[in-house]
N, C-alpha and C positions, 0 to 999 in steps of 0.2 A: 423343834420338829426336825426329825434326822433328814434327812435329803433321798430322793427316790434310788431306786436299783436302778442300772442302767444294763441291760443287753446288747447295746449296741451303741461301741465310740467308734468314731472313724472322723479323723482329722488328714483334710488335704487328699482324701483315696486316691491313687492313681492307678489303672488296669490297661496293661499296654498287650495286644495283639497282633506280631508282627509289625513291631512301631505304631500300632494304630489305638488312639486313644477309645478304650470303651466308656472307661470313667475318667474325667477329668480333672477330676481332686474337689472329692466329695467330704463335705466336713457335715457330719449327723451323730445326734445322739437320740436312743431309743427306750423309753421305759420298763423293765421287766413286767410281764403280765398284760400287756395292751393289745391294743391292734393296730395296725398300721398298712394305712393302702399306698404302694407307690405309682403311680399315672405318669401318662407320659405317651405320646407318639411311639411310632414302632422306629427302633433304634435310634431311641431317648437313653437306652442304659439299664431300662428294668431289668431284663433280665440279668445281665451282668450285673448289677448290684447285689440280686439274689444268689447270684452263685459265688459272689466274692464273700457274703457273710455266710456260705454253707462251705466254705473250703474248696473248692471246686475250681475257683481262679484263682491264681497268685496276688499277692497286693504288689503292684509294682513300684511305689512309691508313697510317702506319708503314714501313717498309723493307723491299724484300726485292732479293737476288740471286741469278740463275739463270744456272748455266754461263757468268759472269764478266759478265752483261750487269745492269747496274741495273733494276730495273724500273721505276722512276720517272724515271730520267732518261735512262738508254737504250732503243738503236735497236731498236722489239719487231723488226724484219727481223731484225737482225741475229740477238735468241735464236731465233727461228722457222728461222732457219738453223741452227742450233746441236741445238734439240729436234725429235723427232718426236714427234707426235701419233696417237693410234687412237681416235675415238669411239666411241659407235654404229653411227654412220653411214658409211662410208667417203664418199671425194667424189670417183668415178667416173662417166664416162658411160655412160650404160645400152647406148646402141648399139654400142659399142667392150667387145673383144676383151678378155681381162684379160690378154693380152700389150700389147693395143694403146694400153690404157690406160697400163699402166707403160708402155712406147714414147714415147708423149704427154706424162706427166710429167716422164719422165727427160730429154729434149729441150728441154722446156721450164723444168727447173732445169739443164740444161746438165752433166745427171752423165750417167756412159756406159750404153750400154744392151748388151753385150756381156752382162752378167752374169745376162740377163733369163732365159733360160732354165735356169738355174741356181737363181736363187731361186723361181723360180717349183714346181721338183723341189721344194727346200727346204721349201716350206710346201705342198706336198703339193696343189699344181693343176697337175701336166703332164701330165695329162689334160684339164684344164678350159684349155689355152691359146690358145683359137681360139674359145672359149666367149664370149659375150656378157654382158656384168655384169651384166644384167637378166636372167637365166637362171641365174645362180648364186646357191646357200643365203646365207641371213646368216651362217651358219658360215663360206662358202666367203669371203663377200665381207668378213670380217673379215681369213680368210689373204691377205687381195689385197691388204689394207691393208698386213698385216707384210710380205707381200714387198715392199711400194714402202719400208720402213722399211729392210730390209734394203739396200736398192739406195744408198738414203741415207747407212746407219750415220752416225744423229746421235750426238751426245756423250752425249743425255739422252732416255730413252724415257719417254713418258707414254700409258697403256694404261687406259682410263676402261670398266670392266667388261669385260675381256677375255674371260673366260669364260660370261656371259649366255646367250651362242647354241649354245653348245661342248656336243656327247654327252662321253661318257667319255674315247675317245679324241683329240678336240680338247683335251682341256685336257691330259691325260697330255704330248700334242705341247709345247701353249704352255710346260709347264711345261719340256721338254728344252728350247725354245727361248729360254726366260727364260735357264734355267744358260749357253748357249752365249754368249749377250749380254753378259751379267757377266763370264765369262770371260774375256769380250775386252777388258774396261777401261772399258767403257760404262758408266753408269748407269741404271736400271729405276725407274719410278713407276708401282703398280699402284691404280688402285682397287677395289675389292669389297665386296661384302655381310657377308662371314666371310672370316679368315685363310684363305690359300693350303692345299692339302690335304698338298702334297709339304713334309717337313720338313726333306728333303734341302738344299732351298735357302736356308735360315736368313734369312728374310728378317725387319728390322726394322718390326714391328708399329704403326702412330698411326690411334689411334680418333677420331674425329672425331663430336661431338653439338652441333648447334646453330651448328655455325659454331665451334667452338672444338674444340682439342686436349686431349681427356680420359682418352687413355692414351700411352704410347709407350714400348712393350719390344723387345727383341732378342731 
């Protein structure tokens, strides 16, 4: 029986900030195609863990690999090509459309925009498509993120408090749209405050306190 794909090694991580440890030498390995929640206190590391496997932070010490890219010696373009990203924050223009935005992105990474009114049903804005991103909820302007995600289908999803801004029904949604992602052969990186609520999705558990990894169940 051959041995699982892995998306994610990282032996010893270290992420330093002005001397300041975000990560303090994180050793994790992550199976291609799963899901994965990491929990943890606020300024436990989630988020910096998420931005260390999207290229976003430097690895300041020990080893790690994301979707086949080194993070020490290779091209962050290249895994930025490879992962997608959801902050907080989406990084939309306020004056543009949230067709016109995905239009804008997809153009200028040279993916097609045919499918744009499709995802956009999908995450539950074809009503909000001629809507201005400055006029849509942070709930709305999170689904505007998945749909650009969707448009994408990276190898490696990283989703840094996806449910924050989410009623009941946003998360219920995220949660069918986690399963549908997995499905497809992709990989999920969730961060959170507490495990996911649906247990339908079996996702593998890593607690994060101080920068280090202090649990991790299945």
């Amino acid at each position: 029986m051959s041995s699982p794909t892995l998306v994610v090694e990282l032996s010893d991580a270290v992420v330093l900030v002005d001397g300041f440890p975000l990560l303090s030498g994180v050793t994790l390995e992550l199976e291609t195609g799963t899901l994965n929640v990491v929990t943890g206190a606020n300024g436990a590391g989630k988020t910096s863990l998420l931005r260390l496997l999207g290229g976003l932070v430097a690895l300041s010490s020990g080893s790690g690999v994301v979707s086949g890219v080194d993070l020490r010696t290779g091209d962050r373009r290249d895994l930025r090509r490879r992962v997608g990203w959801l902050g907080h924050e989406g990084s939309f223009y306020d004056d543009l459309s949230a067709k016109e935005n995905l239009t804008f992105a997809a153009k200028a990474l040279g993916r097609p925009t045919d499918e744009i009114a499709r995802v956009l049903d999908r995450v539950g804005l074809s009503s909000r498509t001629d809507t201005p991103a400055k006029r849509l909820s942070a709930g709305q302007r999170r689904r505007l993120g998945l749909a650009w995600l969707l448009l994408r289908r990276p190898e490696t999803w990283l989703l840094d408090e996806p449910y924050a801004t989410l009623d009941d029904e946003g998360r219920t949604f995220f949660d069918e749209l986690i399963g549908d992602v997995i499905r497809s052969g992709a990989s999920v990186i969730v961060s959170a405050h507490d495990p996911l609520r649906s247990n339908a999705l079996s996702p593998r558990t890593i607690t994060l306190a101080g920068g280090l990894v202090v649990s991790d169940r299945s």
